[in-house]
PyMOL commands that place a pseudoatom at each C-alpha (Angstrom):
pseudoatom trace, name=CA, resn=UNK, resi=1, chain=A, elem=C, hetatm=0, pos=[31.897, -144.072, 37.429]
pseudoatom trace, name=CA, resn=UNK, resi=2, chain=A, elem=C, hetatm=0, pos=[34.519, -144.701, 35.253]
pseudoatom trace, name=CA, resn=UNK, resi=3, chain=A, elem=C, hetatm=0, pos=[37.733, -144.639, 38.127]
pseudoatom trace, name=CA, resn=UNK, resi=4, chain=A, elem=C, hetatm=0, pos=[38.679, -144.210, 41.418]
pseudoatom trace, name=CA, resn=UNK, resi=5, chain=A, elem=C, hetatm=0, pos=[41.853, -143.052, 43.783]
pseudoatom trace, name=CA, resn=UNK, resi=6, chain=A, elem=C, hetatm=0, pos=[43.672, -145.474, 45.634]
pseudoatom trace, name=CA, resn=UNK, resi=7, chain=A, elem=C, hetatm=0, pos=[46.781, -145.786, 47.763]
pseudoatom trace, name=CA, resn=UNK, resi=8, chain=A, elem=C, hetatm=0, pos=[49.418, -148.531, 47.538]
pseudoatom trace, name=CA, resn=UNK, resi=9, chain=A, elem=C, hetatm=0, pos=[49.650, -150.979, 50.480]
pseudoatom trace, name=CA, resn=UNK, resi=10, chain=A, elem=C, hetatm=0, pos=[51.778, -153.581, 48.934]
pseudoatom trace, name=CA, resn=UNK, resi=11, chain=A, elem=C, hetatm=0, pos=[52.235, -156.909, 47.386]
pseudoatom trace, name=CA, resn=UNK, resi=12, chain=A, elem=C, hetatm=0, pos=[51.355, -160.709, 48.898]
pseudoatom trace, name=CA, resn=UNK, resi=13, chain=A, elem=C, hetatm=0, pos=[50.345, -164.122, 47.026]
pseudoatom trace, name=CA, resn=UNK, resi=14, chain=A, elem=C, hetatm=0, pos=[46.899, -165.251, 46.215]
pseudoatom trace, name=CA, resn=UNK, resi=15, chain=A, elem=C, hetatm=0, pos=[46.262, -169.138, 45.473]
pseudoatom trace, name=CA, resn=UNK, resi=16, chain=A, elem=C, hetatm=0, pos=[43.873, -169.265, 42.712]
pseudoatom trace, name=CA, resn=UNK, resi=17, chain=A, elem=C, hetatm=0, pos=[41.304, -171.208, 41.412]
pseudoatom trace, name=CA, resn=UNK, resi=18, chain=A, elem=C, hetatm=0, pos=[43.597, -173.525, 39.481]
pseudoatom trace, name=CA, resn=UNK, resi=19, chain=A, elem=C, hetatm=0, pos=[46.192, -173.828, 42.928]
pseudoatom trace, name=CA, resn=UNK, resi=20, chain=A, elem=C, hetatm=0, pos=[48.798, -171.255, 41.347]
pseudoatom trace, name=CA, resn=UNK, resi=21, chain=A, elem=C, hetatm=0, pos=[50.270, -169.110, 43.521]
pseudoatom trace, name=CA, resn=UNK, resi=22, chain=A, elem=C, hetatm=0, pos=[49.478, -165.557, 42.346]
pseudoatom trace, name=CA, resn=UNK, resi=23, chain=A, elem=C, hetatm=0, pos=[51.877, -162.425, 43.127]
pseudoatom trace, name=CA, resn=UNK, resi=24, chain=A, elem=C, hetatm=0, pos=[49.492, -159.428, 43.867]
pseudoatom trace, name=CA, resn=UNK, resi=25, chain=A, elem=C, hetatm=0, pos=[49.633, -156.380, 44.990]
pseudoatom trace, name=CA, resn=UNK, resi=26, chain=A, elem=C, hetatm=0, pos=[46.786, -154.992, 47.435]
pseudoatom trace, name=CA, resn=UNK, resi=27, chain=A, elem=C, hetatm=0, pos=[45.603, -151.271, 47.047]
pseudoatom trace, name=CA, resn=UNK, resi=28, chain=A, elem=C, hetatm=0, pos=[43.426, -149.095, 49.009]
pseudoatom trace, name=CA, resn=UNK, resi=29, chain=A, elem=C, hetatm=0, pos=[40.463, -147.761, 46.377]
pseudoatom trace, name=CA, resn=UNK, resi=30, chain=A, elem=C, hetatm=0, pos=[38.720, -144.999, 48.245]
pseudoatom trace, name=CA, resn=UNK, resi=31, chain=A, elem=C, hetatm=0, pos=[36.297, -143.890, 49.610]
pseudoatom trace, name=CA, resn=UNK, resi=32, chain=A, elem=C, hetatm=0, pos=[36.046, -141.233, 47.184]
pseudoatom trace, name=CA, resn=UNK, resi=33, chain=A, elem=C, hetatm=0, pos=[34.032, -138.006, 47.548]
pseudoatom trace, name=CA, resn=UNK, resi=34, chain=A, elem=C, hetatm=0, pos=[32.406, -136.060, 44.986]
pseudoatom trace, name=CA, resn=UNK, resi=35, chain=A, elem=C, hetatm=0, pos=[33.984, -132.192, 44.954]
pseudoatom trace, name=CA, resn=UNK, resi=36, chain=A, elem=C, hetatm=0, pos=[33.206, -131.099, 41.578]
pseudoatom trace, name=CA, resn=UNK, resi=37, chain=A, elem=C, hetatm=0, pos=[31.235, -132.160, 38.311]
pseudoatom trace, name=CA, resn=UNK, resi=38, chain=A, elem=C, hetatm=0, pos=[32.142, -130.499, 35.336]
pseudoatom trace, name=CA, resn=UNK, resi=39, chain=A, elem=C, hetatm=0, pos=[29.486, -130.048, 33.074]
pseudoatom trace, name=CA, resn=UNK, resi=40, chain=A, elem=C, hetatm=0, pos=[29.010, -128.636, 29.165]
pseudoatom trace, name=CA, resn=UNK, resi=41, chain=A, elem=C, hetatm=0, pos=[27.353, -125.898, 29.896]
pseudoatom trace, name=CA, resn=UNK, resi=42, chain=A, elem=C, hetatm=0, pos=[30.294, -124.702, 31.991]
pseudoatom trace, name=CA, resn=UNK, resi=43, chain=A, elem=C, hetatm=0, pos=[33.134, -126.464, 31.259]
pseudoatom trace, name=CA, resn=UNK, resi=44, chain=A, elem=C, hetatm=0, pos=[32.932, -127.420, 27.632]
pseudoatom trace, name=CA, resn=UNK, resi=45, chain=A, elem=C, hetatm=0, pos=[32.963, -131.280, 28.531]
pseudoatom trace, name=CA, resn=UNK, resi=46, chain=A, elem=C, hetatm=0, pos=[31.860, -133.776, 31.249]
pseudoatom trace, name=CA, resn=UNK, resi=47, chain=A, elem=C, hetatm=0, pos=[33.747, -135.366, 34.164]
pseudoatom trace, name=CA, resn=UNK, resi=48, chain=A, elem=C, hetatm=0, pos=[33.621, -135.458, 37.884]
pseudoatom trace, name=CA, resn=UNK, resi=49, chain=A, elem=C, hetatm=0, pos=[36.377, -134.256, 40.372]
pseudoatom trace, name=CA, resn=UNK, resi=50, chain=A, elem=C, hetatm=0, pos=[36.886, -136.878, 42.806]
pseudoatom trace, name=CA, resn=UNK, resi=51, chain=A, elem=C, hetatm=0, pos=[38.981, -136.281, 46.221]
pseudoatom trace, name=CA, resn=UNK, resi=52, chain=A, elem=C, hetatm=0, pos=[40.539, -139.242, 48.235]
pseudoatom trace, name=CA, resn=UNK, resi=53, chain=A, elem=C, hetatm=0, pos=[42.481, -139.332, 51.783]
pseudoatom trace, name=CA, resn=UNK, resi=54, chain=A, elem=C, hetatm=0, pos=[40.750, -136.892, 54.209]
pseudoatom trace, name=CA, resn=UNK, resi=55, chain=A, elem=C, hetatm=0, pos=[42.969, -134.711, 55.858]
pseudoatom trace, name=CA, resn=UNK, resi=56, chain=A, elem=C, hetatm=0, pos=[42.714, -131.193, 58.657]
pseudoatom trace, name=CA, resn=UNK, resi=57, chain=A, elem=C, hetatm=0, pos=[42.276, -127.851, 57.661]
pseudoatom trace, name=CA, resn=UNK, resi=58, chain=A, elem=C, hetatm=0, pos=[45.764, -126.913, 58.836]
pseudoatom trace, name=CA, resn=UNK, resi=59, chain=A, elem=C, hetatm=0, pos=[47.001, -129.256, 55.592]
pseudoatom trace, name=CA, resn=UNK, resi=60, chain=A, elem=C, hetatm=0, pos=[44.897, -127.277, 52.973]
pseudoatom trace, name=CA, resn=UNK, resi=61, chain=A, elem=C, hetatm=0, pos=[45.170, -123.862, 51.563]
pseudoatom trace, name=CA, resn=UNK, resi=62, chain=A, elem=C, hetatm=0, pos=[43.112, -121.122, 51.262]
pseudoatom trace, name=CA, resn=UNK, resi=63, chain=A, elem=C, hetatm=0, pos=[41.221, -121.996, 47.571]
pseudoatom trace, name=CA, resn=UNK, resi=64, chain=A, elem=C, hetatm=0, pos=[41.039, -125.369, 48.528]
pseudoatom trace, name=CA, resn=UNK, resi=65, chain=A, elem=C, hetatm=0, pos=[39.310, -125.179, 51.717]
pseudoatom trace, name=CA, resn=UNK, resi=66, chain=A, elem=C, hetatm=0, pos=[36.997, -123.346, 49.835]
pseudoatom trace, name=CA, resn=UNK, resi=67, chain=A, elem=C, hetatm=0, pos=[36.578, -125.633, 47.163]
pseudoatom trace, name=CA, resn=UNK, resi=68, chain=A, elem=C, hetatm=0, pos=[35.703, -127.925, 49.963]
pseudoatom trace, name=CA, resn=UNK, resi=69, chain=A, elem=C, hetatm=0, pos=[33.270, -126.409, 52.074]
pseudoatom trace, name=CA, resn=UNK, resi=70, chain=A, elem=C, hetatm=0, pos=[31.513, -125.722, 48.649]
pseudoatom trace, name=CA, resn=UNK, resi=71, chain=A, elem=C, hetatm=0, pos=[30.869, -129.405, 48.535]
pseudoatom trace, name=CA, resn=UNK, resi=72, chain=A, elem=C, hetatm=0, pos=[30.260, -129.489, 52.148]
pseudoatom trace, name=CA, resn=UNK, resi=73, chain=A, elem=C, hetatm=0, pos=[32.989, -132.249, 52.660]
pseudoatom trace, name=CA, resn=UNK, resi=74, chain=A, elem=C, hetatm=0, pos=[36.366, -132.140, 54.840]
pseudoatom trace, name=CA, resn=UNK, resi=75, chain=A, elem=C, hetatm=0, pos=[39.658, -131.424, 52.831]
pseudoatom trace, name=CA, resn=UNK, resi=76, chain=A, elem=C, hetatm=0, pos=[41.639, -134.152, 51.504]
pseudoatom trace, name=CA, resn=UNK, resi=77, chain=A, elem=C, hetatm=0, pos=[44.988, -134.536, 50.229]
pseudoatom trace, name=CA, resn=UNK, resi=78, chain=A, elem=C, hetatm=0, pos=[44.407, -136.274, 46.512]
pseudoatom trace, name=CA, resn=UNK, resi=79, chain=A, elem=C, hetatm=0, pos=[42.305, -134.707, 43.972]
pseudoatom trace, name=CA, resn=UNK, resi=80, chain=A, elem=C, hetatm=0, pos=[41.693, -136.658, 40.669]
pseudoatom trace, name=CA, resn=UNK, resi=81, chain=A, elem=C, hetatm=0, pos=[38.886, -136.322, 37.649]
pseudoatom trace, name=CA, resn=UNK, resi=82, chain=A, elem=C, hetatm=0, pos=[37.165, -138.878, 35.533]
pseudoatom trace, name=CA, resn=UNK, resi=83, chain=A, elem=C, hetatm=0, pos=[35.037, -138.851, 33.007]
pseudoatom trace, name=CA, resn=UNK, resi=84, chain=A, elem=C, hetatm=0, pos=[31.939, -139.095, 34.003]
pseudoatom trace, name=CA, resn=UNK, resi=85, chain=A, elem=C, hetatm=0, pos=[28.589, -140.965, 33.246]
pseudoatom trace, name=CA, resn=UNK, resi=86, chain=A, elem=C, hetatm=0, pos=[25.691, -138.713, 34.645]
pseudoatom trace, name=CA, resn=UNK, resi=87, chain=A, elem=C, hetatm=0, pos=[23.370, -141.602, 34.160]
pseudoatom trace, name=CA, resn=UNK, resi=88, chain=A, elem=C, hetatm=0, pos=[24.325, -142.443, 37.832]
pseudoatom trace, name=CA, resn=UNK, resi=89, chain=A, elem=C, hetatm=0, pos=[23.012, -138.836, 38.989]
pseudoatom trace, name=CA, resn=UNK, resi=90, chain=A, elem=C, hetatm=0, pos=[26.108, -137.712, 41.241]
pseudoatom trace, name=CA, resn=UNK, resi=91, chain=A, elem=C, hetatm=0, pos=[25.895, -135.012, 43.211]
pseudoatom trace, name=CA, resn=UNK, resi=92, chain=A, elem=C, hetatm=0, pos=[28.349, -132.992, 45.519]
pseudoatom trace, name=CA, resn=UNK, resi=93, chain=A, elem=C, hetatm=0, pos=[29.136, -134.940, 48.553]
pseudoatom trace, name=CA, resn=UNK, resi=94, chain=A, elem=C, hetatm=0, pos=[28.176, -138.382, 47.533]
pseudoatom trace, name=CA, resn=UNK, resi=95, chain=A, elem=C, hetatm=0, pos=[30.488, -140.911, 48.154]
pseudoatom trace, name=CA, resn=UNK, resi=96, chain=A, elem=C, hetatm=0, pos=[31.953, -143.741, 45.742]
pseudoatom trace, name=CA, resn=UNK, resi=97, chain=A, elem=C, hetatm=0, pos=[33.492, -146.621, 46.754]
pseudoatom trace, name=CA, resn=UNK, resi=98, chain=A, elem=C, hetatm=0, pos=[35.457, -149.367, 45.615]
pseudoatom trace, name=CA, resn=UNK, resi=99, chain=A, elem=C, hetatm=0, pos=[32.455, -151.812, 45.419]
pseudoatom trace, name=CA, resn=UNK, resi=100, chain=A, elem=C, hetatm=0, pos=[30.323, -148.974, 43.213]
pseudoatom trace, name=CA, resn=UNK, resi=101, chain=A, elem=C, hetatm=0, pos=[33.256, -149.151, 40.529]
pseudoatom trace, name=CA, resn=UNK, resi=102, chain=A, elem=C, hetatm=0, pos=[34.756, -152.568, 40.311]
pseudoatom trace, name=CA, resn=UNK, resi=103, chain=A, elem=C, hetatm=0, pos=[32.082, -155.214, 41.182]
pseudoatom trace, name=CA, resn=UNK, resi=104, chain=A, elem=C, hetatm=0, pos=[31.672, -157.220, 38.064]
pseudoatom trace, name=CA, resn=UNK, resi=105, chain=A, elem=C, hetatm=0, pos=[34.931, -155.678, 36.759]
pseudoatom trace, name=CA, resn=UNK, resi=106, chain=A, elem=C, hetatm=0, pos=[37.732, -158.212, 35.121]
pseudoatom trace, name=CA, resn=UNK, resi=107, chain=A, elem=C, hetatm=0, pos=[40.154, -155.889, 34.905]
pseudoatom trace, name=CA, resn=UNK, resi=108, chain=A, elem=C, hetatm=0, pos=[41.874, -152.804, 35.663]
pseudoatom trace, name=CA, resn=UNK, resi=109, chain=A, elem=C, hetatm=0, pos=[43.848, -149.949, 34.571]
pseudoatom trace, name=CA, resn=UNK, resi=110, chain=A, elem=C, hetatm=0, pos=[46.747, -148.547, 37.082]
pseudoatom trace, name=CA, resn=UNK, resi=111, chain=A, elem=C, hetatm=0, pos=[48.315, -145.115, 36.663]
pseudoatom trace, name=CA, resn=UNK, resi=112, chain=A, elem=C, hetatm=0, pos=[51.257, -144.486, 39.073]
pseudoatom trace, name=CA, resn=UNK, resi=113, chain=A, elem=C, hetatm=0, pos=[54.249, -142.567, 39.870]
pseudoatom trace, name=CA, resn=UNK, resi=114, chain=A, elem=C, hetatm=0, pos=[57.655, -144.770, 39.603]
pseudoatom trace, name=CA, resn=UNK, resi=115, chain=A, elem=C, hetatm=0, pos=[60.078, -145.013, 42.440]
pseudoatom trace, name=CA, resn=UNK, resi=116, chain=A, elem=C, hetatm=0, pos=[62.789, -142.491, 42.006]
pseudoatom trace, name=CA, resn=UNK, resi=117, chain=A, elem=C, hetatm=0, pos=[66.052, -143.586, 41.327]
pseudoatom trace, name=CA, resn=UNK, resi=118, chain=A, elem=C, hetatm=0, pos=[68.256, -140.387, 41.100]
pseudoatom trace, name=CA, resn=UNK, resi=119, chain=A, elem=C, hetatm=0, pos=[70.852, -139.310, 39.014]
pseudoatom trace, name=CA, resn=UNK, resi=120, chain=A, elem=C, hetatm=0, pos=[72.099, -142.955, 37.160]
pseudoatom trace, name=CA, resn=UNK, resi=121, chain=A, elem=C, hetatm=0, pos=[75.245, -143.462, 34.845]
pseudoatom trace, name=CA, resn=UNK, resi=122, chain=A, elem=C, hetatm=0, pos=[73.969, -145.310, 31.276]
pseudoatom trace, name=CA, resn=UNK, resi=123, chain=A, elem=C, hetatm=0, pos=[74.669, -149.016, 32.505]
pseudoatom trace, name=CA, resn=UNK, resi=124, chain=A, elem=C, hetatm=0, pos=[72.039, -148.433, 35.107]
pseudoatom trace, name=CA, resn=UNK, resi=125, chain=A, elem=C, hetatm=0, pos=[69.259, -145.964, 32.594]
pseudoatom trace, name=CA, resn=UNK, resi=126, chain=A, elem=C, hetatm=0, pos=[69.838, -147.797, 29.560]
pseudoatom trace, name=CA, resn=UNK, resi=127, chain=A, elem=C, hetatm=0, pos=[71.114, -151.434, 30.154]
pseudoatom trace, name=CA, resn=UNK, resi=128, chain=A, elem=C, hetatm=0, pos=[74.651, -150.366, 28.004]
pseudoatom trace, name=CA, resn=UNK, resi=129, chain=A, elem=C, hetatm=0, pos=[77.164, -152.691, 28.519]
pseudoatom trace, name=CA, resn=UNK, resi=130, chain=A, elem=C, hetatm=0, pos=[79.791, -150.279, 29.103]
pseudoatom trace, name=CA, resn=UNK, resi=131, chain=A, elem=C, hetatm=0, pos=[83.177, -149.482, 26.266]
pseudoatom trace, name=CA, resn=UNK, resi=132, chain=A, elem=C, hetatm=0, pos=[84.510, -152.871, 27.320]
pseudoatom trace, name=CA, resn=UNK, resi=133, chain=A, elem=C, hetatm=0, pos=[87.791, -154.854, 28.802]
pseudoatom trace, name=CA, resn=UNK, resi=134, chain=A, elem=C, hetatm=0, pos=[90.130, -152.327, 30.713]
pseudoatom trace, name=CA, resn=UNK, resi=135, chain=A, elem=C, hetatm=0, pos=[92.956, -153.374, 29.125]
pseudoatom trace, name=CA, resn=UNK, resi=136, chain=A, elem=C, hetatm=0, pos=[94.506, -151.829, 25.649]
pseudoatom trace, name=CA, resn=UNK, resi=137, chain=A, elem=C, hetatm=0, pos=[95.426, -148.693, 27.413]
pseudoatom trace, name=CA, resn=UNK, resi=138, chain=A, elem=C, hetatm=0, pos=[91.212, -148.622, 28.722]
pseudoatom trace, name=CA, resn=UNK, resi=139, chain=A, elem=C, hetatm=0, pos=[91.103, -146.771, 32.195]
pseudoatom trace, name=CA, resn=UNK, resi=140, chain=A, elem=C, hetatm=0, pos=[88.137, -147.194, 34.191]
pseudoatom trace, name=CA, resn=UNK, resi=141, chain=A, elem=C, hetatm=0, pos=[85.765, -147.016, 31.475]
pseudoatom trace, name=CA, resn=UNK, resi=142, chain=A, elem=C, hetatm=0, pos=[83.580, -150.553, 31.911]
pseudoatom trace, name=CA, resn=UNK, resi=143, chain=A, elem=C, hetatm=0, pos=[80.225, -148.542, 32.645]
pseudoatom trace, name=CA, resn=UNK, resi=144, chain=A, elem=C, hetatm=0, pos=[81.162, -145.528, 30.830]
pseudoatom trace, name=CA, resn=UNK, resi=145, chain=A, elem=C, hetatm=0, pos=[79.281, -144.436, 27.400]
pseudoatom trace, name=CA, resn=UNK, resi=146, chain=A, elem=C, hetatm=0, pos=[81.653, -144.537, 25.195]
pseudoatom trace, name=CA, resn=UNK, resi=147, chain=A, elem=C, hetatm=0, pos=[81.839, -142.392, 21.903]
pseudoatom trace, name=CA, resn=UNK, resi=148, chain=A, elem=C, hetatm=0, pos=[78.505, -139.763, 20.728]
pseudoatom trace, name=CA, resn=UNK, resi=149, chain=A, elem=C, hetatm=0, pos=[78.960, -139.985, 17.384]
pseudoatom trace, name=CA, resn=UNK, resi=150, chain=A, elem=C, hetatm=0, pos=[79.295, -136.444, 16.828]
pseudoatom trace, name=CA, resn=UNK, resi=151, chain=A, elem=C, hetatm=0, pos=[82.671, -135.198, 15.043]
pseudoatom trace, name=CA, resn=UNK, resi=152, chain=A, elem=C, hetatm=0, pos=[82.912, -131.692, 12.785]
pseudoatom trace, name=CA, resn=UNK, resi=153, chain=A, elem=C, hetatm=0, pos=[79.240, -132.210, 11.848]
pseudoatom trace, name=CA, resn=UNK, resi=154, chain=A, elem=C, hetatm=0, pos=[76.985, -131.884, 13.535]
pseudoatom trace, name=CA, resn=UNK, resi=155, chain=A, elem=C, hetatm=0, pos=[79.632, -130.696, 15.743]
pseudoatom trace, name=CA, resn=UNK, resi=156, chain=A, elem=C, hetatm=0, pos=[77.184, -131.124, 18.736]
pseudoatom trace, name=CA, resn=UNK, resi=157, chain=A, elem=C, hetatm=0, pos=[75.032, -133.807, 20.628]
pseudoatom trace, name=CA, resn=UNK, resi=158, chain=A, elem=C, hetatm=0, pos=[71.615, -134.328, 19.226]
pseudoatom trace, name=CA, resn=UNK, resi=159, chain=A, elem=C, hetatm=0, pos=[68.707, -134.560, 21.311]
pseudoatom trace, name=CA, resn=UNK, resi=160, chain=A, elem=C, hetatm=0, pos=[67.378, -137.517, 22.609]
pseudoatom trace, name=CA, resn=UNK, resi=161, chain=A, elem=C, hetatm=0, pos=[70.744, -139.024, 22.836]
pseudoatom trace, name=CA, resn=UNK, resi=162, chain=A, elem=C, hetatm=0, pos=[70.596, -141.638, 25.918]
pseudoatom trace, name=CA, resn=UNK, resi=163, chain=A, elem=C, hetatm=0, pos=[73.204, -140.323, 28.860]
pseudoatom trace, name=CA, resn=UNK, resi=164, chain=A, elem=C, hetatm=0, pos=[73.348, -140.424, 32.373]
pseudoatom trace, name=CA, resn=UNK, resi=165, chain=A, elem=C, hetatm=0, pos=[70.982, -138.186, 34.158]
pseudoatom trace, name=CA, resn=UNK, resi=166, chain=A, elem=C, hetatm=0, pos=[67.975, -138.821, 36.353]
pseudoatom trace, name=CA, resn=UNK, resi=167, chain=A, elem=C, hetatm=0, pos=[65.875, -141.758, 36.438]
pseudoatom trace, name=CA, resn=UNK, resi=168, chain=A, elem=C, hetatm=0, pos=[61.824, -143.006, 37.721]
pseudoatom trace, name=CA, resn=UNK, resi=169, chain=A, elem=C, hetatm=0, pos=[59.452, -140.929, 39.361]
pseudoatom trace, name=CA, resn=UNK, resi=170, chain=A, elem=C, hetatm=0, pos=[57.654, -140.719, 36.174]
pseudoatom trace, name=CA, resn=UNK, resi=171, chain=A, elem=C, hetatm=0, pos=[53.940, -141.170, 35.201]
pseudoatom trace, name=CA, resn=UNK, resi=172, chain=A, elem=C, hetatm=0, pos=[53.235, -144.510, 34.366]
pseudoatom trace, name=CA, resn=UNK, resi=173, chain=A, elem=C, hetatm=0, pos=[50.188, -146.514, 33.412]
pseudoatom trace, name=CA, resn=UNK, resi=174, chain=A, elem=C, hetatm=0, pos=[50.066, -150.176, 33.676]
pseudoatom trace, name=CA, resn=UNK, resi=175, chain=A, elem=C, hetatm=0, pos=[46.965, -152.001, 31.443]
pseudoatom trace, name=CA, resn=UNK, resi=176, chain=A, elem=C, hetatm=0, pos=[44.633, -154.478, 31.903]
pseudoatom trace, name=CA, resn=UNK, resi=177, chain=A, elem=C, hetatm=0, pos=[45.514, -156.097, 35.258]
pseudoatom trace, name=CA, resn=UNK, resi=178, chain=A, elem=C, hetatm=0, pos=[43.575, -158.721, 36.373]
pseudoatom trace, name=CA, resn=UNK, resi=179, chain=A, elem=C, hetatm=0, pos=[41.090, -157.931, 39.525]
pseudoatom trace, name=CA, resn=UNK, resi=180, chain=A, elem=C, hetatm=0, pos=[41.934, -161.467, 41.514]
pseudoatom trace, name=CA, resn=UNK, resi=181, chain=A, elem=C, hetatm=0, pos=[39.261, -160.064, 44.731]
pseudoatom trace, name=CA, resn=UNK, resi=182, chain=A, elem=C, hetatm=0, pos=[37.377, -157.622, 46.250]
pseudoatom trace, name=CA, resn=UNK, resi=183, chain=A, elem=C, hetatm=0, pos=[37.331, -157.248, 49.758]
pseudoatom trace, name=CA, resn=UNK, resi=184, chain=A, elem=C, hetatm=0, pos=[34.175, -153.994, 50.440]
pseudoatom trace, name=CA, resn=UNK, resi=185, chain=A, elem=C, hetatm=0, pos=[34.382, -153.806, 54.061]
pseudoatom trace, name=CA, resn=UNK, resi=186, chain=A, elem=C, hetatm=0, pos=[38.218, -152.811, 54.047]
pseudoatom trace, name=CA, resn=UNK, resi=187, chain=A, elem=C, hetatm=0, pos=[38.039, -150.894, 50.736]
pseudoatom trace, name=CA, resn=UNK, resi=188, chain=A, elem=C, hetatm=0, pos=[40.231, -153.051, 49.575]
pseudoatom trace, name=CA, resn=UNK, resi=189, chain=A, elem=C, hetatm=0, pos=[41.323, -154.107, 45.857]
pseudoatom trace, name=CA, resn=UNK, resi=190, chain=A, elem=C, hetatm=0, pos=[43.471, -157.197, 44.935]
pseudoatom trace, name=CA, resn=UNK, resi=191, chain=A, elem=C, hetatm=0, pos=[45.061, -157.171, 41.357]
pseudoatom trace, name=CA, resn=UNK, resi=192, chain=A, elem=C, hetatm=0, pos=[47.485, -159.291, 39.662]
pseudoatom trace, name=CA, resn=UNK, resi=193, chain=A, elem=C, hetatm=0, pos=[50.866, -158.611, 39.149]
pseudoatom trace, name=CA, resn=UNK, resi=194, chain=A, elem=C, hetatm=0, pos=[52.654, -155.215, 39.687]
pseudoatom trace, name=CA, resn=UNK, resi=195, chain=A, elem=C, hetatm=0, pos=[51.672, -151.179, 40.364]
pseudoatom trace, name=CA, resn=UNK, resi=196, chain=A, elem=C, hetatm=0, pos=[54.202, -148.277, 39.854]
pseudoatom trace, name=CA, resn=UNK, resi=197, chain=A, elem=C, hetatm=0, pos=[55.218, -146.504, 42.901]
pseudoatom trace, name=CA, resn=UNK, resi=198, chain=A, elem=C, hetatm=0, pos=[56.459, -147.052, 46.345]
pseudoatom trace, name=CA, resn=UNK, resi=199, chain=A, elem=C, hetatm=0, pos=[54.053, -148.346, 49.248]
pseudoatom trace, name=CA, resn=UNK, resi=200, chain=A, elem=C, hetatm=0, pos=[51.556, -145.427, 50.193]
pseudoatom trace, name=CA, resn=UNK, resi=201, chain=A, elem=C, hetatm=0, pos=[51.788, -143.709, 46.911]
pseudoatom trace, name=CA, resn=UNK, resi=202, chain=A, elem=C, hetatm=0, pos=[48.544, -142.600, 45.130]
pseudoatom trace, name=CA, resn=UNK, resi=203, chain=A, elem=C, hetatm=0, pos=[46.989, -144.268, 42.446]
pseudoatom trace, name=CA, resn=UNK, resi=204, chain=A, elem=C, hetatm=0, pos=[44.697, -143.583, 39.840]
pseudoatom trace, name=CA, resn=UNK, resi=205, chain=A, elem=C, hetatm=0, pos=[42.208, -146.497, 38.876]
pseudoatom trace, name=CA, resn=UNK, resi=206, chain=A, elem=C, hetatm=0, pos=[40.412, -146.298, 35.690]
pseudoatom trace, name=CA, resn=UNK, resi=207, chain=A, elem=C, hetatm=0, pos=[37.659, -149.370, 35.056]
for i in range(1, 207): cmd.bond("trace and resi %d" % i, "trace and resi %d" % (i + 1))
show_as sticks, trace
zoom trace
């Protein structure tokens, strides 16, 4: 298995081998369950659907719970899919964990949603310095855009152009971070450096 589903629990320090402290940020990597494999024959190319964070029926709809029971596992709340090596002989129900994926694993790739930041003026988006003194007949415009460039042609603003408007909760994937420990028993995976997201968001980790 290529990946697994995790949750964000935070960030601590790690001494390591050479007595550096080591920001880190600790993640919950399953248990995962297998829900669907996706095969050629019926779906034109391989992976397996894995679910993460079981949850009651009450939480899941109709189709879902029915996508469930044909597994014969509870419902959860986070369904991912990864492509899939059927060397390893998978089957509905089985379970993966963190230790079945990353043992013997240097490093990591993190996919995560960023924190939201809401609707943010230019200074804030972009890092723009703003038009400049307030003097010179300037009012209030230090963190303002300034001129668009547009006059009788093109007579409009292009697209693309960077203005205020809303900012994070995006998709973002973070390479090649450094697995600093392991810790099976808690399903627990230590990697260096930063993960997108807020604390208890879902993650997607791809070996």
């Amino acid at each position: 298995m290529p990946g697994l589903i995790g949750k964000k629990i935070g960030m601590t320090s790690v001494f390591g081998a050479d007595g550096k402290n080591l920001p880190c940020t600790v993640i919950e990597a399953g248990p995962c369950v297998v829900t669907q494999i996706r095969t050629l024959d019926t779906d034109k190319y391989e992976a397996v659907q894995l679910a993460y964070d079981e949850t009651t029926e009450k939480h899941a709809s109709a189709p879902l719970k029915g996508h469930f029971a044909k597994a014969g596992v509870a419902p959860h709340r986070k369904l991912a899919e990864f492509p899939a090596d059927f060397k390893s002989d998978l089957k509905l129900g089985d379970t993966v964990t963190v230790a079945d994926v990353f043992t013997d694993v240097p490093f990591v790739d993190v996919v995560g949603t960023s924190k939201g930041k809401g609707f943010q003026g230019v200074v804030h988006r972009y890092h723009f310095r703003g038009v400049g003194d307030a003097t010179h007949g300037q009012s209030d415009r230090q963190r303002h855009p300034g001129s668009m460039g547009a006059s009788s042609w093109p007579s409009r603003v292009l697209p693309g152009m960077r203005m205020a408007g809303h900012m994070g909760t995006e998709r973002v994937k973070v390479f090649n971070l450094q697995i600093v420990k392991i810790i099976p028993e808690n399903n627990l995976l230590i990697v260096k450096g930063s993960v997108p997201g807020a604390k208890g968001s879902y993650l997607l980790l791809e070996a």
